[in-house]
N, C-alpha and C positions, 0 to 999 in steps of 0.2 A: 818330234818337231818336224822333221822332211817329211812325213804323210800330209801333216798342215798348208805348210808352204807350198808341197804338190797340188792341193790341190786350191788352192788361188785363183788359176787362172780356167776351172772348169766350172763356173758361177756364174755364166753369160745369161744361162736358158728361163733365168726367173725376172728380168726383163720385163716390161709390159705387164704385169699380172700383180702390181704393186706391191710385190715382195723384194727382198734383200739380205743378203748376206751378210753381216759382221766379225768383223773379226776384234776382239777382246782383246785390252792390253792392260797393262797398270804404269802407272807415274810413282809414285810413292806411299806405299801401306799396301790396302787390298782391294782400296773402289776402282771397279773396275768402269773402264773406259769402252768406249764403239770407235769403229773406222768404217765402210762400206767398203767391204770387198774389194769392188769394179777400181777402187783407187790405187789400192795396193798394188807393187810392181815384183816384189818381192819382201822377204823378212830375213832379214841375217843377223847374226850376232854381231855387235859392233864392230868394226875391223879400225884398225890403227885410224890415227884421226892429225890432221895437220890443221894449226893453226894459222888463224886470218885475223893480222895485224888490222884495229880497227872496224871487227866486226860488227855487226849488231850483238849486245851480248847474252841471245840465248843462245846464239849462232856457235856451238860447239867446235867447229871444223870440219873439214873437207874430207871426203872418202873415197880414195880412188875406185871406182868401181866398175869392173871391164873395161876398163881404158878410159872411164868418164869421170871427170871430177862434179858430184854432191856433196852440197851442201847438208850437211846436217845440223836440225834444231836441235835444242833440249826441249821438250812437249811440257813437261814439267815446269819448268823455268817461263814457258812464255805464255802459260795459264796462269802466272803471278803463284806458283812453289816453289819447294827448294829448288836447288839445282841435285840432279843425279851426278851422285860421284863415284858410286863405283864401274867404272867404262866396261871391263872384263865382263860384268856378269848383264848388264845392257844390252838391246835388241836396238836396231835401227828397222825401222817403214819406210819401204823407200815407195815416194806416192807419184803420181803426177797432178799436180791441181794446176789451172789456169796456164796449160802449155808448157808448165818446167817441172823439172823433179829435182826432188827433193829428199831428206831425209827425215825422219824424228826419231829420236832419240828418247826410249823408253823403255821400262826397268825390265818388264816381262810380258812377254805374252802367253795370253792362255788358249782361246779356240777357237772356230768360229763357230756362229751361230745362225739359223734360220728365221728369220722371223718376215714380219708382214710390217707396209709401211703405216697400216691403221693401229700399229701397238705402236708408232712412234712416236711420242708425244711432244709438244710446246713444252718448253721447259717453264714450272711454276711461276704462276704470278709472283711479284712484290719482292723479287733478288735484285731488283736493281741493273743500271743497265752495264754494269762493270765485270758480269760475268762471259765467261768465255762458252757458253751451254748453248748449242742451238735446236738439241734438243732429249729428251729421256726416254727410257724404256726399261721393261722390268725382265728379267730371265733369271732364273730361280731364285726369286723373291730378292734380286737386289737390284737397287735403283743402278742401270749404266747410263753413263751422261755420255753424248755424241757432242763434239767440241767446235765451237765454229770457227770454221780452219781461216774463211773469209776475212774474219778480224784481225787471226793473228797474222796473217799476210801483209792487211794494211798495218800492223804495227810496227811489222820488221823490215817490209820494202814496200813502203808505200807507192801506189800505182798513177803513173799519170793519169788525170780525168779531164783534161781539156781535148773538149771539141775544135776541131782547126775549123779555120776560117771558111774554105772552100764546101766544106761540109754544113756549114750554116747558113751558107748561100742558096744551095740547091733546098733548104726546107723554107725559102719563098716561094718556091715554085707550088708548093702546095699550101691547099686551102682547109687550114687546122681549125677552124673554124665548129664548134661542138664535137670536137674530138676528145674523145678518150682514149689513151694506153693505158690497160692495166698490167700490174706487176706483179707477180706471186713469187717472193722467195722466203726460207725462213731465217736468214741472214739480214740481219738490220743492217749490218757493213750495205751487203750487196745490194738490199733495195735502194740504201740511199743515194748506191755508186749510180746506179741506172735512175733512178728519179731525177738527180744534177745532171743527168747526159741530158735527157728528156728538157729539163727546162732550158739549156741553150738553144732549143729552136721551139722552144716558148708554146711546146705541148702538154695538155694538160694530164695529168696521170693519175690514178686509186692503185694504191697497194694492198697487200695482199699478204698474209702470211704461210699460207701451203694451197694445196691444190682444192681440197676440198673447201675451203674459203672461196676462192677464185671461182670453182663451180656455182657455188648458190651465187655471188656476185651478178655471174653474168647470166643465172638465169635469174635472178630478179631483177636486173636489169633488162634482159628482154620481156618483160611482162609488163613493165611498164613503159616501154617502147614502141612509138607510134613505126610501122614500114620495118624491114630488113638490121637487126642488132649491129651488123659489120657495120653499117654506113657509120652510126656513131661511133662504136667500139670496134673498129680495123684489124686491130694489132695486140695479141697478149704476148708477156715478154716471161719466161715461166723457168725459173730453176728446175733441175730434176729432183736432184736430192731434196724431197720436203716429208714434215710427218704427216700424217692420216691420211693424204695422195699425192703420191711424185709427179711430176710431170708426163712422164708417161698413160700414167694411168689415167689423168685429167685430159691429155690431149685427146685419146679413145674416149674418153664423157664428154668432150668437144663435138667430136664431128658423127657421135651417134645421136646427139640433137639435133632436131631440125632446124628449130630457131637458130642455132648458134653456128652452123657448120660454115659460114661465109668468114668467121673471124679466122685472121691470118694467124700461124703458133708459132712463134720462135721460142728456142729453147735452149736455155744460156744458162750454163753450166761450168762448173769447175772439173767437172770427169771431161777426160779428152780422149780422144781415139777413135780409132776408124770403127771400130764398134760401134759407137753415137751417130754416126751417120746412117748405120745400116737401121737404128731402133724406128730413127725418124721415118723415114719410107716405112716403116714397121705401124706404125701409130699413125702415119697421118698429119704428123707436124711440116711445115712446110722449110724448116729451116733449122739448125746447127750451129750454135756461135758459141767459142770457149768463153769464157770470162777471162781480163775484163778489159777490151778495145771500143773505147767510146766510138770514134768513127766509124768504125765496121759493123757497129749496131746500130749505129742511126742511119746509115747509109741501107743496112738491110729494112728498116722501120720504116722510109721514105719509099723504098723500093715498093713493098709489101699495101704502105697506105695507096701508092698510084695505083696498084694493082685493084683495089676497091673505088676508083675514082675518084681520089682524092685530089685535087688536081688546082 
């Protein structure tokens, strides 16, 4: 298990090249689960846990950890399972998504694994939209489900989404007029969280479910586009984490197009770190936004659109 955990955090170099690391866990039985690496902050054995009067109740309790108190879920519990009881023989993942960390609480881990983000797949048609899957993959012939962490965030501490006032002001200033923002993530939460920022300044938007969607979009969009794709479509708003192309990968099929190299990339995301600033300069995206601060996105989307004449 310490060869494991050691090596966590030396997973940086597969970046840009649409690939990614997993790290494998289980909930309860033997289907095995995905996490991406880059999230993971560490993996330890549960350590004593303090309860919170009034919690949300996947929300296990609190773990001091180097001096910091985490939160830890039960992962289990708040993908609608049982609840994990035996704590002793439990793992916690301690993540950072959307600027905090966290814990989850899960029964075992097993290892990581290599793989490519075009073996990531959409999770199957016709389950209904009550599951927690954002997306699958197969490693020695058995289906691992990648869980959408997105949803379970808004279920436990739902996020404010209003736009303030002062922010909807300055998008008179611009002339939205046959604009389009496209959105590529594979989180239904998170498209819809960024589609409602969008429509408070009454921008019109197409979504998007991973990168490789978002690519034929907007070269069929530029094909049947009279002058320059930006003037219309300014601004794509683009998760990393997606299956068959991350964001990364689709920003680099952005700007080795001709046609398409004037659209602005912002790249908004639940992985955080000073890493993510370095990929962007790495790729070619013009921008960095954690999830999920409605003002700080639209304020970066007005910026971005004046920057194309938007005006």
């Amino acid at each position: 298990m310490s060869s494991l955990l050691n090596s966590v955090d030396q997973r940086t170099n597969l970046a840009g090249h649409n690939r990614l690391e997993l790290l494998l866990f289980f909930l309860n039985g033997t289907q095995p689960f995905g996490i991406n690496v880059f999230k993971v902050r560490e993996v330890l054995q549960c350590p004593e846990l303090s309860s919170i009067p009034g919690a949300h109740p996947t929300v296990r309790g609190v773990a001091q950890l180097r001096g910091m108190p985490v939160t830890v879920i039960d992962l289990s519990m708040a993908t609608g399972g049982p609840k994990l009881e035996n704590l002793e023989t439990c793992y916690v993942l301690v993540t950072e998504y959307n600027r905090h960390t966290q814990g989850f609480l899960v029964s075992g881990v097993d290892r990581i694994v290599n793989s490519s983000w075009d073996q990531i797949l959409p999770p199957p048609a016709g389950i209904g939209r009550t599951h927690y899957v954002t997306a699958v993959t197969q490693i020695d012939k058995k289906l691992v489900q990648i869980i959408d962490v997105e949803k379970i965030f808004a279920e436990i501490s739902p996020v404010n989404e209003d736009v303030s006032k002062e922010v909807k002001e300055k998008a008179k200033e611009i002339d939205l007029t046959n604009i389009t923002i496209l959105i590529a993530d594979d989180s239904a939460v998170a498209r819809n969280q960024v589609k409602r920022a969008m429509s408070a300044i009454n921008v019109n938007t197409e979504t998007v479910n991973d990168g490789r969607e978002a690519l034929q979009w907007l070269v069929d969009k530029a094909e049947k586009t009279a002058g320059p794709l930006f003037e219309k479509v300014p601004v794509i708003i683009s998760d990393i984490e997606m299956p068959e192309m991350d964001g990364y990968t689709l920003t680099a099929e952005i700007r080795a197009n001709e046609a398409l190299r004037g659209i602005h990339i912002i790249l908004h995301s639940s992985l955080s770190g000073v890493f993510n600033e370095a990929m962007v300069k790495k790729v070619g995206a013009d921008q960095f936004i954690a999830k999920f601060h409605p003002d700080e996105l639209l304020t970066a989307v007005q910026h971005w659109m004046k920057q194309n004449g938007a005006h």
